[in-house]
N, C-alpha and C positions, 0 to 999 in steps of 0.2 A: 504494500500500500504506500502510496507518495506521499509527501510532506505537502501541506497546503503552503503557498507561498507565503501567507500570516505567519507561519508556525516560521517556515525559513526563517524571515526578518525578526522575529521575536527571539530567535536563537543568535542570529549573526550578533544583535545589542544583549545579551545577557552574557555573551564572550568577550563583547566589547566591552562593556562594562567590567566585567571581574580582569581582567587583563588591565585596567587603567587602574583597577584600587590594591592589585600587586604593586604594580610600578611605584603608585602613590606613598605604599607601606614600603616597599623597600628605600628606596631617596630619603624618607624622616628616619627609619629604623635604623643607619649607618649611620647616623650622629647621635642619637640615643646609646647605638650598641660603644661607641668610642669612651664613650662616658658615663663608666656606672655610676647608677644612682642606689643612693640607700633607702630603702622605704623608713616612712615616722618612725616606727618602734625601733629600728638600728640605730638611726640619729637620735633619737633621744639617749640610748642608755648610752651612746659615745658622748654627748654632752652631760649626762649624770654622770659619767666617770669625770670628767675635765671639771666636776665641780661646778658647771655651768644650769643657771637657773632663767627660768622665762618671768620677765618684768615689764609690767606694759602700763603706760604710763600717758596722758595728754599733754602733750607742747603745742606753744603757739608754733601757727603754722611758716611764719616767716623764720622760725629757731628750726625749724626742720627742713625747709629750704637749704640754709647752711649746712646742716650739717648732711642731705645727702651731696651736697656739694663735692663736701670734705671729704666726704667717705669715697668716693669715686677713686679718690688717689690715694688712700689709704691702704695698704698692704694687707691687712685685714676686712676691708668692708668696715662695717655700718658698724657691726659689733666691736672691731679693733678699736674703733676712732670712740668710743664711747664709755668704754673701759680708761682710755686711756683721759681724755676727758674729765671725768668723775674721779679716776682716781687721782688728779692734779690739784682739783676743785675740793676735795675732801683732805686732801696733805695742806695746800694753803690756807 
């Protein structure tokens, strides 16, 4: 029994399709796979080991301007720059 020409073109787009969301997942998935990522419960308990605790806090919004400014060039991020910060402001 023949394929109805419907059935043809519904098959050529459901190849076309899964063939364009390979390609799609493979291109994102080689920059994923370069760089593992730790899921929450692995980063957490690597930041409970470092002593490190979550603090959250409201600043004016032009005081956090600056400092993601700062942090950009900071060797640590957001975190480095704020540590170091705090602890200058709490010794002087």
């Amino acid at each position: 029994m023949a394929m109805k020409k419907t059935d043809l073109e519904k098959n050529k787009a459901l190849k076309l399709n899964n063939a364009m969301k390979l390609a799609t997942a493979d291109r994102f998935g080689k920059a994923a796979a370069a760089e593992p990522k730790l899921d929450r419960r692995e980063q957490r308990k690597l930041d409970q080991a470092q002593g490190l605790v979550a603090f959250a806090c409201k600043l004016d919004s032009e005081l956090v301007a600056q400092l993601k400014e700062r942090a950009v060039a900071h060797p640590h991020g957001m975190t480095g720059l704020l540590n170091e910060v705090i602890k200058r402001g709490l010794a002087g």
